[in-house]
C-alpha positions in Angstrom: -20.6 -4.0 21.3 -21.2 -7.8 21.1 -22.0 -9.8 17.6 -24.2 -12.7 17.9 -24.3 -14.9 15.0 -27.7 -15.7 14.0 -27.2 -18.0 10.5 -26.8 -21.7 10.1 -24.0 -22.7 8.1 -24.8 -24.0 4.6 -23.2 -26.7 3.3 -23.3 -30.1 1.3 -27.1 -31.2 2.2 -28.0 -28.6 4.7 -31.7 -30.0 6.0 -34.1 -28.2 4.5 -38.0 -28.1 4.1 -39.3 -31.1 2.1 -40.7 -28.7 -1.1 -37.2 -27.3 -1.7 -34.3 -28.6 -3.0 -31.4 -29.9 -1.7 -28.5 -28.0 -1.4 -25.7 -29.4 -3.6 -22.2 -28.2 -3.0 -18.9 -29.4 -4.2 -15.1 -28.5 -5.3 -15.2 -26.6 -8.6 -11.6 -27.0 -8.6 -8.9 -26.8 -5.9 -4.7 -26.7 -5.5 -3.8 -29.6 -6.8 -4.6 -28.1 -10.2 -1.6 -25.9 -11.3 -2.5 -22.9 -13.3 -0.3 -20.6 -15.4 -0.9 -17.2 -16.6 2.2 -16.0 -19.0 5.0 -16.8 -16.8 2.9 -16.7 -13.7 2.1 -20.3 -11.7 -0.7 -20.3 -9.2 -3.1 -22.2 -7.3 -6.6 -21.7 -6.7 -9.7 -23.0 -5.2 -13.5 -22.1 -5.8 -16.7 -24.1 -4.8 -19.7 -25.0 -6.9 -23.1 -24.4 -5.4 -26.9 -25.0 -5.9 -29.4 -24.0 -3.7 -32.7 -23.1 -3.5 -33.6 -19.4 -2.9 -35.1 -21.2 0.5 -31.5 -22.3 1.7 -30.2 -22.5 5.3 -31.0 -19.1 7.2 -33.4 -17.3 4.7 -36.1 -14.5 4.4 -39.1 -15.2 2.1 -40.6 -12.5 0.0 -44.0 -11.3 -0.1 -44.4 -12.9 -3.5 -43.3 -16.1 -1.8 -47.7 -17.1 -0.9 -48.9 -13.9 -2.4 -49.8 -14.2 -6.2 -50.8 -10.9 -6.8 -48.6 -10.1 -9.8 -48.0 -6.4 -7.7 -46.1 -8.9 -5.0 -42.7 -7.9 -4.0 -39.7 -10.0 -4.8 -37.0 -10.0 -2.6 -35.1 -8.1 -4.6 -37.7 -5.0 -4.5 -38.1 -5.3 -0.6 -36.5 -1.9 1.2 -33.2 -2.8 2.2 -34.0 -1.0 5.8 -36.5 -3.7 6.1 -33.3 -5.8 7.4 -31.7 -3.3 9.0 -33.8 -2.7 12.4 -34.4 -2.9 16.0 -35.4 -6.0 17.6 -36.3 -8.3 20.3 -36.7 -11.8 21.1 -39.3 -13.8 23.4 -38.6 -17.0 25.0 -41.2 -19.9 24.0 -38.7 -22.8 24.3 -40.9 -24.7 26.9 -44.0 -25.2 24.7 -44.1 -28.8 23.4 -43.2 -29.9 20.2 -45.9 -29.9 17.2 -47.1 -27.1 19.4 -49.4 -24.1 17.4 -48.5 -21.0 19.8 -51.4 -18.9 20.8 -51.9 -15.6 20.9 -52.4 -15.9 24.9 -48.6 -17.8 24.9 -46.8 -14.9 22.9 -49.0 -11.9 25.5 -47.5 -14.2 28.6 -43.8 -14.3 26.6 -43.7 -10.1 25.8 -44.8 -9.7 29.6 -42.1 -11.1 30.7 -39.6 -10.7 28.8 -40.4 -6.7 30.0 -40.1 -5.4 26.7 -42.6 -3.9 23.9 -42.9 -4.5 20.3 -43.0 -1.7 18.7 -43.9 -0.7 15.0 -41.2 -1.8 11.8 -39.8 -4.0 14.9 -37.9 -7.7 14.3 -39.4 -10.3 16.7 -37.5 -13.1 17.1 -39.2 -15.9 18.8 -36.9 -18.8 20.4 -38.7 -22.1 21.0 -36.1 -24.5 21.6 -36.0 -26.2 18.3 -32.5 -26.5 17.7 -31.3 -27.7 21.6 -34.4 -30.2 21.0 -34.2 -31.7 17.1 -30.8 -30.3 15.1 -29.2 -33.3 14.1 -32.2 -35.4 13.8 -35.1 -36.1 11.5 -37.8 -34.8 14.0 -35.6 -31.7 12.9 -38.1 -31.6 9.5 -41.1 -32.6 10.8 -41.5 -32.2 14.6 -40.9 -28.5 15.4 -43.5 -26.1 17.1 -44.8 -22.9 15.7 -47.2 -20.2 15.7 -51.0 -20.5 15.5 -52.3 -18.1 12.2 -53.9 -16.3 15.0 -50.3 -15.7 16.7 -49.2 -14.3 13.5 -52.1 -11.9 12.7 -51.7 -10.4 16.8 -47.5 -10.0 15.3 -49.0 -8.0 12.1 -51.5 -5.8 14.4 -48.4 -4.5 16.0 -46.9 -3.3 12.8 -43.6 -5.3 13.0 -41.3 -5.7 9.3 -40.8 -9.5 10.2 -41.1 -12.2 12.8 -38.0 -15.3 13.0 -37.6 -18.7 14.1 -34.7 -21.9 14.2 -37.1 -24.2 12.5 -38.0 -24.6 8.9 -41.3 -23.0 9.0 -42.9 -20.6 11.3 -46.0 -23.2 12.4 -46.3 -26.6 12.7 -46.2 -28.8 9.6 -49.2 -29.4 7.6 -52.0 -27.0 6.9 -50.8 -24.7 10.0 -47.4 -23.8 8.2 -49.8 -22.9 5.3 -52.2 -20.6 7.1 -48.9 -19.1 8.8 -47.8 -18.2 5.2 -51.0 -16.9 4.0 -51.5 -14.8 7.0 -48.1 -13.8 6.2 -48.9 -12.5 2.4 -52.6 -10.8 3.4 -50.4 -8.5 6.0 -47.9 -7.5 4.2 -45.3 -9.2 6.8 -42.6 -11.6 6.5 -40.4 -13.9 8.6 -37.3 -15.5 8.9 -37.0 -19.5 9.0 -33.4 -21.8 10.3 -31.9 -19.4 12.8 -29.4 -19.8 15.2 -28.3 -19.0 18.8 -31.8 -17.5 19.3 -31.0 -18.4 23.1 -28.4 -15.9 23.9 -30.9 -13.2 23.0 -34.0 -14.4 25.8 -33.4 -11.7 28.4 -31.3 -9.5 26.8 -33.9 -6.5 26.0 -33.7 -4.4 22.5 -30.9 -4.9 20.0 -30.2 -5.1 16.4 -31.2 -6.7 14.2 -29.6 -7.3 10.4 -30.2 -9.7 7.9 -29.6 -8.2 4.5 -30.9 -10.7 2.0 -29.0 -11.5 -1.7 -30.1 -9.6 -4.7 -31.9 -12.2 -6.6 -34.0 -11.2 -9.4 -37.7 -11.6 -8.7 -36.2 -14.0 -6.0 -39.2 -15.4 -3.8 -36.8 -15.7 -0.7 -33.1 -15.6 0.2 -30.4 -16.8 2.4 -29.5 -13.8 5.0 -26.4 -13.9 7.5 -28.5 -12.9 10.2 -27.1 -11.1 12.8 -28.0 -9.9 16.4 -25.8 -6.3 17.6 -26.1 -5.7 21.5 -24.4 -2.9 22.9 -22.8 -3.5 26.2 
């Protein structure tokens, strides 16, 4: 059995998308404070975040786009949701800015030999991190899927689809459609993974990304990870 880390680490400013917050993290105190409990001297350290529920490697809720009061939070999503099988197509040669198209994803699933099969995890690798972590094209420049790509996803009854970048399409209106399409079928994705590379040609594995339990929480940071058994 191999573990492949799929998260990004969060720390002080982690990139992420221009509606959220920052994230804001710092020493809440540290060892150079001496504490004493009755006789008893210690040392310890703890940190001090803020984040929002959109931070680093996250999974948004249906009542993320959906405002139908019924919506779920992330909190009332099934935990075996995040808990499934999985596989991953390779799309890191489309060009950046990119809307993916149905047609693109049909050639990606033929060769990658594998099906997608209902309450199934696709993860879809296009290249973003080799091609803009680090930078500021990171925010902005990044490919995605065309709505249409997303509604040919929700036909094949999968829980949730995931990507490296910050949002599943292109900036602009096609990250919004994306979303929307998202909310009307009752599917959901995964934004800022990692190592979505050393899963292209590896077949069905899987996949878990149990999300935090944040009340009426509209998304939340996972530690995503890929299980293939060797």
């Amino acid at each position: 059995m191999r573990i492949i880390d799929l998260s990004r680490e969060i720390h002080h400013r982690t990139p992420t998308h221009p509606s959220h917050p920052p994230v804001v993290m710092g020493v809440w105190n540290d060892h150079n404070e001496i504490k004493r409990a009755g006789e008893t001297q210690f040392t310890s350290k703890a940190f001090a975040l803020s984040l929002s529920d959109h931070a680093g490697t996250h999974v948004d809720a249906p009542c993320h786009f959906n405002p139908d009061p019924g919506a779920a939070s992330i909190d009332q999503v099934p935990l075996e949701n995040f808990y499934t099988e999985a596989i991953c197509l390779d799309l890191a040669h489309v060009p950046l800015k990119h809307q993916i198209s149905v047609a693109e994803m049909e050639e990606a699933l033929k060769v990658s030999g594998q099906q997608i099969k209902p309450r199934d995890t696709v993860l879809i690798d296009m290249g973003v991190n080799k091609r803009l972590w680090g930078s500021n094209a990171y925010l902005h420049d990044f490919p995605g899927l065309h709505v249409d790509a997303v509604h040919w996803l929700a036909d094949k009854a999968i829980l949730m689809f995931g990507v490296e970048a910050i949002s599943p399409a292109p900036e602009g209106e096609p990250n919004f459609k994306a979303h929307m399409a998202c909310a009307a079928r009752n599917i959901t994705h995964m934004e800022c993974l990692w190592n979505l590379d050393k899963l292209v040609g590896r077949g069905r594995f899987r996949f878990i990304g149990f999300p935090l339990k944040i009340r009426g929480g509209t998304a939340s940071p996972i530690r995503a990870v890929a299980i293939l058994e060797e």
